[in-house]
N, C-alpha and C positions, 0 to 999 in steps of 0.2 A: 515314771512309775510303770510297773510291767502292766500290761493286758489281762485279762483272764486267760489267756489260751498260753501267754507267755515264762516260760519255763527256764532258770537259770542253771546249769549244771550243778554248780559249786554251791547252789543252796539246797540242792535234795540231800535228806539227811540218809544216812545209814537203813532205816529203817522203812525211805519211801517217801515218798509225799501226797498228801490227800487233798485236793480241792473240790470243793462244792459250791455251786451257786447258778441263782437261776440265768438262764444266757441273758444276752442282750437283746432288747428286744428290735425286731423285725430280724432276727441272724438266723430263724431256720428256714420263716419265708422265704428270702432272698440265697437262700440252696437245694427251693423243692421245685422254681417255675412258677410258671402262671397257671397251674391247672390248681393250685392250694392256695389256702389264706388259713390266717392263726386263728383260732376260735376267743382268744385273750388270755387265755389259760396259761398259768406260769412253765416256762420249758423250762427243761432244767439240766444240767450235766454234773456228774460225780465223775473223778477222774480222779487214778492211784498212777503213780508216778517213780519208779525203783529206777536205778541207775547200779548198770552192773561193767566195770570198767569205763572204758567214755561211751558204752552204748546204754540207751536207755529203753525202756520198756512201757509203755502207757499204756493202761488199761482204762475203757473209760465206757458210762451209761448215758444215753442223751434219753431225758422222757419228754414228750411233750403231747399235744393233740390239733390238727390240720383239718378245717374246712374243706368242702370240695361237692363240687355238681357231679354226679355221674354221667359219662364220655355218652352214653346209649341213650338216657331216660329223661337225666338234665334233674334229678332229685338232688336234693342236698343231702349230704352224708357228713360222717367224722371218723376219722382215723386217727386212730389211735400210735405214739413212735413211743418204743420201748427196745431202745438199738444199743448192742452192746458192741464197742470197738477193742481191738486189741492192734497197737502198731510198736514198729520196733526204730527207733530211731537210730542213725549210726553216723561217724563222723565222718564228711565227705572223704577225705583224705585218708582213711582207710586203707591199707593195704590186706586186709585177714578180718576178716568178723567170726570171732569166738563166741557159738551158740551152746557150745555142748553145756554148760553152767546155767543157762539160761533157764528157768522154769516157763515151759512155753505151750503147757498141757491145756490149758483152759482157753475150751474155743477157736480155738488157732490163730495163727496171726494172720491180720488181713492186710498188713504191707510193714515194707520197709522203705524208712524215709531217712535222706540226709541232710545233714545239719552243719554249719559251718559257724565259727567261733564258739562263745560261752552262754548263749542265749538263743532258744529258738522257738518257734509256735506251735502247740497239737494241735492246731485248726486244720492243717490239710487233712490228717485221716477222717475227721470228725465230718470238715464238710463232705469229703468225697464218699462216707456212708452213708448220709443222708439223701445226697442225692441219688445214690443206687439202692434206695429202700422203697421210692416208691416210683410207678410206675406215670409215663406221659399224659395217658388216660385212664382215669380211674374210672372203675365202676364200683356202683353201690353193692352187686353181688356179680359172682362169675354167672351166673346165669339169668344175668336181667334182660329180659325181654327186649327193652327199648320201647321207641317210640312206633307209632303206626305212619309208612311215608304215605299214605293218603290224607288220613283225617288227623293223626298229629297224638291221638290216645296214649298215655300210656299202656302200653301193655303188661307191666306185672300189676295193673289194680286190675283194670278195663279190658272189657273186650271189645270188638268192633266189628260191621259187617265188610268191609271192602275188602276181604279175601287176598288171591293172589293180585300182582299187577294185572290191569286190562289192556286191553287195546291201546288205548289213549297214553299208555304209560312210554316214557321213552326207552323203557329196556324190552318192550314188550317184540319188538324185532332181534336183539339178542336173542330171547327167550328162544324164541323161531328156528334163529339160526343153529342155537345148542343143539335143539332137537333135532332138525336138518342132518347136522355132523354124525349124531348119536347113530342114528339108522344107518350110516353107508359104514 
């Protein structure tokens, strides 16, 4: 029995193929890293599927929602995937890939992949969007303060008094040095 992701040539009809369904669970975890976790939230993928000579054309939506600490502050957040993929599949053995026929206006395409016999998977574009959608460390906003390295505050609720580094601090001889440099 096929896969979800698994695609036969010779069953796309004339008109395309449409699959829906929510993915399998733990399959966007396991393409975001260790910085995300699933929130339980159903993910989901819609994928259209046209076949134009032996090459095929996948257009396809992944939605789902991803847990995550901020990299700076250490809050929890949720992010939200609403990713749309377009890939072009083509037979390994190709000598000439005929695009001119192609309707390839929406979005662009974001690769081309080859396929060899009468069966093959849309998982590689799918994983490999996901995992270039979101980034190693996330933060809760591009301008989140963090955390305070003296006293450990957050800084986007809280304020604190320990200032810049002091004395006692180990970059406090760096600091020295920059200024040192700055003057000659």
């Amino acid at each position: 029995m096929p896969g979800l992701f698994d695609i036969h040539i010779d069953e796309i009809p004339q008109a395309g193929l449409d699959r829906s369904s929510d993915l399998p669970e733990g399959w966007l975890a396991s393409h975001l890293g260790s910085a995300y976790r699933s929130t339980g939230k159903p993910e989901t993928i819609r994928a259209h599927v046209r076949r134009e000579g032996n090459n095929v054309l996948v257009t396809a939506t992944l939605k789902g929602e991803v847990r995550f600490e901020c990299s700076r502050c250490a809050d929890a957040g949720i992010r939200s995937l609403d990713l749309a993929v377009k890939a072009l599949f083509v037979p390994q053995d190709a000598t000439h890939i005929h695009l001119e026929d192609m309707d390839m206006s929406a979005d662009g395409l974001e690769g081309m992949f080859e396929y060899t016999g009468r069966t093959f998977s849309i998982e590689p574009p799918l994983a490999e969007a996901v995992v270039f959608a979101f980034e190693d460390y996330p933060l809760c906003t591009e301008d989140c303060a963090g955390l305070c390295p003296t006293c450990g505050r957050n800084l986007n609720s809280e304020t604190c008094e320990c200032g810049t580094p002091g004395k006692d601090s180990p970059f406090a001889a760096l600091g020295k040095l920059k200024n040192t440099l700055a003057r000659k």
